[in-house]
C-alpha positions in Angstrom: 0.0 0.0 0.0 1.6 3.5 -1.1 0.9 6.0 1.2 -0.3 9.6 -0.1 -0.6 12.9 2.3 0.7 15.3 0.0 -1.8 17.4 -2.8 -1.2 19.7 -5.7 -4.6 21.8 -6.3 -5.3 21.4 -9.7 -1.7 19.9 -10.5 -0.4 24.0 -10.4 3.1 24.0 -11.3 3.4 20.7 -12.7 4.0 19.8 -16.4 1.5 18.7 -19.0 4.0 15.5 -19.6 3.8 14.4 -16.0 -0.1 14.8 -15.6 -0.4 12.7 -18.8 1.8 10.1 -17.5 0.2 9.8 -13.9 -2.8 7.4 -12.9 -5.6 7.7 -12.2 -8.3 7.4 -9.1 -12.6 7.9 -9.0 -14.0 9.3 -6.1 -17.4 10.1 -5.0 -18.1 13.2 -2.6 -18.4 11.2 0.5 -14.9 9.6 -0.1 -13.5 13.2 -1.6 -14.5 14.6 2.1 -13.0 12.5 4.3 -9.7 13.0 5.5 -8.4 9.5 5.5 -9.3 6.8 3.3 -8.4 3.4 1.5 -8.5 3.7 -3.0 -7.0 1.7 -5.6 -5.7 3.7 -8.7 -5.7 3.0 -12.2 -2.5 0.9 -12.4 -4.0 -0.8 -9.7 -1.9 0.2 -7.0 -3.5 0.5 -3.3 -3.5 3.7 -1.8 -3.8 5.3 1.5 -4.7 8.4 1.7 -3.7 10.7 4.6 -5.4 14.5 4.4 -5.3 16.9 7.0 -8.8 17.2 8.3 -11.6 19.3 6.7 -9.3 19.2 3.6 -11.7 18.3 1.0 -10.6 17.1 -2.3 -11.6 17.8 -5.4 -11.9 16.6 -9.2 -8.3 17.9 -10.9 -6.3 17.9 -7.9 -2.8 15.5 -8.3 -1.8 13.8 -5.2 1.8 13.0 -4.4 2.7 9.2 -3.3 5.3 8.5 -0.6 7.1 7.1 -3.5 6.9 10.2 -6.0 4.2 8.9 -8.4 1.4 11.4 -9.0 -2.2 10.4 -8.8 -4.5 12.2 -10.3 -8.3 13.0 -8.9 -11.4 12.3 -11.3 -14.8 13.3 -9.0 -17.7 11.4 -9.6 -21.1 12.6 -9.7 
């Protein structure tokens, strides 16, 4: 399980190339508003994510893995 507690609103600052290149994970509102939560990306890879609280997420931010590898947000209805 990679472990994710860092976010980039909106992927600001980071290259086209590297947004292209970086998987992807679907959340509802209920898991985009909760602080800490289990999701598995589009590679397939277990995350767990670790927000300060009342940080809400939304669709188009990146998150930033332990390991380096960018996850990018897709919000579901």
């Amino acid at each position: 399980m990679l472990t994710v507690n860092k976010l980039v609103p909106q992927g600001r600052g980071l290259a086209p190339a590297l947004l292209k290149r970086a998987g992807q994970v679907e959340l509802d509102w209920d898991q985009r508003s909760r602080s800490r939560f289990d999701a598995t990306d589009s590679a397939g890879r277990t995350l767990g994510v670790f927000m300060p609280r009342g940080q809400v997420l939304r669709g188009g931010d990146v998150l930033v893995a332990e390991d380096g590898s960018l996850v990018r947000l897709v919000a579901q209805p």
